[in-house]
N, C-alpha and C positions, 0 to 999 in steps of 0.2 A: 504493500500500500504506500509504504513512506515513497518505494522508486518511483512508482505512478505519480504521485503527490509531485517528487521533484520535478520528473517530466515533465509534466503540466504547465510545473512552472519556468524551467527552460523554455517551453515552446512558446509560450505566452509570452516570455523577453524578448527571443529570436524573431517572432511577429512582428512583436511591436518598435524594435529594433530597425524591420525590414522595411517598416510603414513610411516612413522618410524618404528613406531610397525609391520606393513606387512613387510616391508624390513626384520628385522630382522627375524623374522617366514620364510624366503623363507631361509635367510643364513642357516638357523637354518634347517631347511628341507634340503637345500641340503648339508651340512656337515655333520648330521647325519651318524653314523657307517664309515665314509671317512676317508682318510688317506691324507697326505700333504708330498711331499716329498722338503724335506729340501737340497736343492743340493748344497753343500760345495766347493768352487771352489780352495780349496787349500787340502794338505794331511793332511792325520790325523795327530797328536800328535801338532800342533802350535794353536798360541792364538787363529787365526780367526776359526780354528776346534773348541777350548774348548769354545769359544762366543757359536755356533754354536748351539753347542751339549746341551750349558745350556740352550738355549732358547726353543729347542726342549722337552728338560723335563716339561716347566711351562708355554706354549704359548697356548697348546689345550685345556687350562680349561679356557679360556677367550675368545674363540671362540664360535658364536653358532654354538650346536650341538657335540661341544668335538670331534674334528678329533683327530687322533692321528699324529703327527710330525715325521718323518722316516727321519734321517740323512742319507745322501747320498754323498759321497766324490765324486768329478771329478776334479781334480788338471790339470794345462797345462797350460801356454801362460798366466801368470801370472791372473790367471780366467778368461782370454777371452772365454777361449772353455766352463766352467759353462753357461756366459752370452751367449756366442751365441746358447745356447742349451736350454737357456732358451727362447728366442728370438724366434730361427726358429723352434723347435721338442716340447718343453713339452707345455702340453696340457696348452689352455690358460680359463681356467676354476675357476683359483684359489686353485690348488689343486698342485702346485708347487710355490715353492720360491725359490729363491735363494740368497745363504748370500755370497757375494765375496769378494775382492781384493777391495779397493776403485779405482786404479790402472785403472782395467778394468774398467770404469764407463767415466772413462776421456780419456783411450787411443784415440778414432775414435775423439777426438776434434785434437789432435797430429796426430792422421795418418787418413787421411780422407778416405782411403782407406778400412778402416776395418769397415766404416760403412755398407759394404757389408752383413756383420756379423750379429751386430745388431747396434742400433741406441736408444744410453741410454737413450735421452730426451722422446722416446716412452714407455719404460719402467714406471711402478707404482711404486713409492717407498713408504714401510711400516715404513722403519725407520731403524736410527742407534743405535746399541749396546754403541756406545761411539764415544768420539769428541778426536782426537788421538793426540799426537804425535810424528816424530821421530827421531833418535837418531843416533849417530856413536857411536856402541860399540865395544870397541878393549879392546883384551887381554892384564893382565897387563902388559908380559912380550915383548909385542909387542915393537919394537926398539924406534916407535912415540907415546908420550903420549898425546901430544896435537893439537887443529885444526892448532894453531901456526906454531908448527912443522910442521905437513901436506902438507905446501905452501914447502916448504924445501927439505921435504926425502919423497922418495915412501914409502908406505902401501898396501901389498895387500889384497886386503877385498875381502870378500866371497857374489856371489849374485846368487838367482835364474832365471826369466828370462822378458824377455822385457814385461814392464806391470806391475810387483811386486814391489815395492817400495825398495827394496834393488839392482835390478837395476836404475831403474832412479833416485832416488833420491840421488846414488851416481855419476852415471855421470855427473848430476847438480852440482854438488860442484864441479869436475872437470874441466867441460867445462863452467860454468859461473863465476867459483871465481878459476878457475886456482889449486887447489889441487891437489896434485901429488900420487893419487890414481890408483893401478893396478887391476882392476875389472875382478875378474873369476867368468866369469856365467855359471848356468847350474846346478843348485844344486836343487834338489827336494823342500825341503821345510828347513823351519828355524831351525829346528831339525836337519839334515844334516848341514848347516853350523855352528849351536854353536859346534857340534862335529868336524868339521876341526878346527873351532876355538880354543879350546881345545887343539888337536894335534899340535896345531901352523902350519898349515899348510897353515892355512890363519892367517892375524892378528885381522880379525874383519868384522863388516859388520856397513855398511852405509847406513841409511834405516828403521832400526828393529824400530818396533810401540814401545812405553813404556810398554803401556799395556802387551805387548806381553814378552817384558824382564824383568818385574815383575813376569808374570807367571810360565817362564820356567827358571829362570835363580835367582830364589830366594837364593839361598847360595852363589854365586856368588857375588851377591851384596852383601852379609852379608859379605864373607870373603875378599870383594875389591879383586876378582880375573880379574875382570873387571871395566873397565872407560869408561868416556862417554868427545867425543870432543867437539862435537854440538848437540845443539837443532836445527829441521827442524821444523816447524811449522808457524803459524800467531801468533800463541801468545806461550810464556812461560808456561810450565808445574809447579804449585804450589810445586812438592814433588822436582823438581830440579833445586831451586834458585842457585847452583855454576855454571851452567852447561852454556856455554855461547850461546845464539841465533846465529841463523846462520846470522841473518840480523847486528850484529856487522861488516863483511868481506863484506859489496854489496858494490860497490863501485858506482853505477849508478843508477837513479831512474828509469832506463830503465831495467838493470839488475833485481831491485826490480819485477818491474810487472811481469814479467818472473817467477821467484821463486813462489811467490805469489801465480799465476797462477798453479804453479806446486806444493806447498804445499797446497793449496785451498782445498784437495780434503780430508787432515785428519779432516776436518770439519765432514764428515761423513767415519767415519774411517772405522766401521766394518758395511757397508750398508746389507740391507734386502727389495727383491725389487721382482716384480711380471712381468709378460710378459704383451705386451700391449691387449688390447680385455678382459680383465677381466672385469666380470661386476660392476659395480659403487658401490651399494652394499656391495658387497665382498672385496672391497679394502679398502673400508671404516671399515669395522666388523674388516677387520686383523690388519689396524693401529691402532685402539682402543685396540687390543687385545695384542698389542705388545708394548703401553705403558702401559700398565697395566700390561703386566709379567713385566717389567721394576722396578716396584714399588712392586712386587710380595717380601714377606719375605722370601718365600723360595729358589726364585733367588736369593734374595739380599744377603741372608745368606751362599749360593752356591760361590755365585761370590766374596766375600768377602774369604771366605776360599780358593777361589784357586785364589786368587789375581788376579781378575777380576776385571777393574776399571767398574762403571756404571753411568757414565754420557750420556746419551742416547740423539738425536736428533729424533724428528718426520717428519716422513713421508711427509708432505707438505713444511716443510722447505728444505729438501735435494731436493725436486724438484724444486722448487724456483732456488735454488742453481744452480743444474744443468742447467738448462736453462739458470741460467746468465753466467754463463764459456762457454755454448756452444755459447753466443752473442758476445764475446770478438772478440776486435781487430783482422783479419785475421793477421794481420803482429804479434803481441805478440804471436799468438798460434802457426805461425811457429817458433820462435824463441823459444819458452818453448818445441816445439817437436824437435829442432835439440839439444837441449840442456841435453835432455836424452836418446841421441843415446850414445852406447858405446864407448867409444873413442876409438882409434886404440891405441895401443898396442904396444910398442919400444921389 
């Protein structure tokens, strides 16, 4: 009885031992010769495109079966239209990703209404590119150099559109800490506003990831043609100790969870996230295989030369996450959504 007894439990190990290795042979079977399309939820030429675009070069050789990665742009409603296309049309097989806006991730806890669309906490997430944060960059020759000033004299800053971080997270400075910021939206992408910002047509933008104004905006900074008033985030960015936290101006600790709430989301800056109904499996194979381009040299060496920060978040963590922002106080999540509506306008 007792050999029976061990058998049993031998085979019941060697099973369950085996269960792994069969998973992987089915991934591996079914991404064979497949393709993954990579749906970009902003326009080409900005950071979250160049993340995008690098992941897609070094992700399919870490997948079973070697798909190949196909970048695919769909820019709109600060990547809501990506997410909800990911949500309700692309196939839910694992044979679509999408890398968005952090933005869209967190709008439907702010407008409950657009969970019509889709509903993030359903969503799989594989993981972030990077743990962000962001910034008010204004032109030198822009009349206000600091957030000081701000409280004082208008600034018109340049944003794209509700959902993008250079809309809300300049109306938050406005309507929670009172800055005298004139907000024109409606700009395609970050490329579009550094170039108004340039012409001085705007003085800057409220909002821009760091990552993202390392990238595109590399001489800039070499030549101080640009400044920086605040940092938006949870925590301080190590390469800018002068640069003052926005949480110097809260004046409430009610204010605080607000902000909080609304910076919360550069914890997963440039997310990488799957439809729900994917099988268990495959979502498992793609986070493995997305910290591991993560760690990839030839990423790393990539992202380094095109000044690509790479401080990455895993897949299990940003769900975590998720789910806790969407537990939050009903009364804090209204007040953090009426606090990135646009302000009206003198």
């Amino acid at each position: 009885m007792r050999y029976r007894a061990l058998s049993f439990v031998l085979l019941a190990a060697a099973l369950g031992a085996s269960l792994p290795a069969k998973a992987q042979d089915a991934v591996e079977t079914f991404y064979r010769g497949k393709q993954i399309d990579l749906i970009i939820g902003s326009a080409p030429g900005g950071g979250y495109d160049a993340y995008a675009r690098l992941v897609a070069r070094h992700m399919g050789k870490y997948i079973p079966g070697n798909p190949t990665l196909v970048p695919k742009n769909m820019p709109g409603a600060g990547s809501a239209r990506s997410a909800a296309y990911l949500y309700k049309i692309a196939p839910k097989d694992g044979t679509a990703i999408t890398a968005s806006f952090s933005g869209a991730l967190v709008d439907p806890l702010f407008n409950p209404q657009t969970r019509d669309q889709y509903d993030p906490t359903k969503f799989q997430y594989i993981g972030s590119a990077n743990n962000e944060v962001a910034l008010c960059e204004i032109w030198h020759t822009a009349p206000v150099q600091t957030m000081e000033e701000a409280f004082k004299k208008e600034t018109i800053v340049g944003a794209s559109q509700t959902g993008g971080t250079s809309v809300d997270f300049a109306a938050s400075l406005v309507n929670v800490l009172g800055a005298k910021l004139k907000i024109v939206a409606g700009y395609e992408g970050s490329k579009d506003m550094l170039l108004a910002m340039e012409r001085s047509e705007i003085g800057g933008i409220c909002g821009q990831l760091w990552s993202s104004i390392a990238t595109a905006s590399q001489d800039w900074i070499r030549d101080k043609k640009i400044i920086f008033w605040v940092q938006m985030a949870l925590k301080p960015h190590p390469d800018l100790p002068n640069v003052p936290m926005v949480w110097n101006y809260v004046k409430s600790d009610r204010d605080r969870q607000v902000l909080e709430l609304i910076y919360g989301q550069l914890v997963f800056g440039r997310p990488y996230f799957l439809p729900p109904g994917v099988p268990k499996e495959r979502v498992e194979a793609l986070r493995t295989a997305f910290m591991k381009t993560m760690q990839d040299e030839g990423y790393r060496q990539e992202a380094a030369k095109e000044k690509l920060e790479n401080n990455p978040v895993a897949g299990p963590e940003i769900q975590a996450l998720i789910d806790k922002m969407y537990a939050v106080d009903p009364a804090i999540a209204k007040a953090a959504a009426d606090a990135q509506k646009l302000p009206k306008q003198n």
